[in-house]
Phi, psi and omega in degrees: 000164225211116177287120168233142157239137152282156178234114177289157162347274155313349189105324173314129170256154165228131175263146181228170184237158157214158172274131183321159198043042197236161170276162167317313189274342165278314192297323192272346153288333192248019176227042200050032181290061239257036152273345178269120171265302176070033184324322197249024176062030159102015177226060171012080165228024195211180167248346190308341183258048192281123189225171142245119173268125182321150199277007163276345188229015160294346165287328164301333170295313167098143185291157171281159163269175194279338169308294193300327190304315186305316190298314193290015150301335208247010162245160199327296169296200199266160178235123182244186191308310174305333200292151212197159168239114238265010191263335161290345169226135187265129186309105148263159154329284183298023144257017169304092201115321186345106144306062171240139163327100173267142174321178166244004166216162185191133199211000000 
């Protein structure tokens, strides 16, 4: 299992476990993560699972794509360098420790 914590809005962390080759945005539905929405279950066609990955582990994370950059247009918070569609990165053993930031809105 593969460690990831959110960070809320407040500051507040939650740790969670996931198992490899599962998403980011599955691991924060199945572990009561409710900033994370997932309105379209993971087939990037919404922003709801719109995260920030912490700036240590964005080279590990891997860059967005022209979908996803297009998708993240359409979310509620604000969209930074770090913004990520949390349906889009997929869990590995070289995400262990994975950090991420949840938006204070989601729509």
């Amino acid at each position: 299992m593969v460690s990831i914590t959110f960070v809320h809005a407040d500051g507040t962390k939650k740790q969670v476990e996931a198992a490899p080759g599962t998403s980011v945005m599955q691991a924060a539905r199945d572990n009561g993560i409710d900033e994370i929405i997932a309105e379209c279950g993971g087939s990037m066609s919404c922003a709801t699972c719109h995260c920030y990955v912490d700036e240590a582990w964005t080279d590990r994370t891997g860059e967005r794509g022209e979908i996803e950059e297009d998708m993240l247009d359409f979310a509620e918070a604000e969209v930074r360098p770090t913004s990520r569609l949390s349906c889009q990165i997929v869990v590995s053993e070289a995400l262990d420790g994975l950090i991420i930031h949840l938006p204070e809105e989601q729509g």
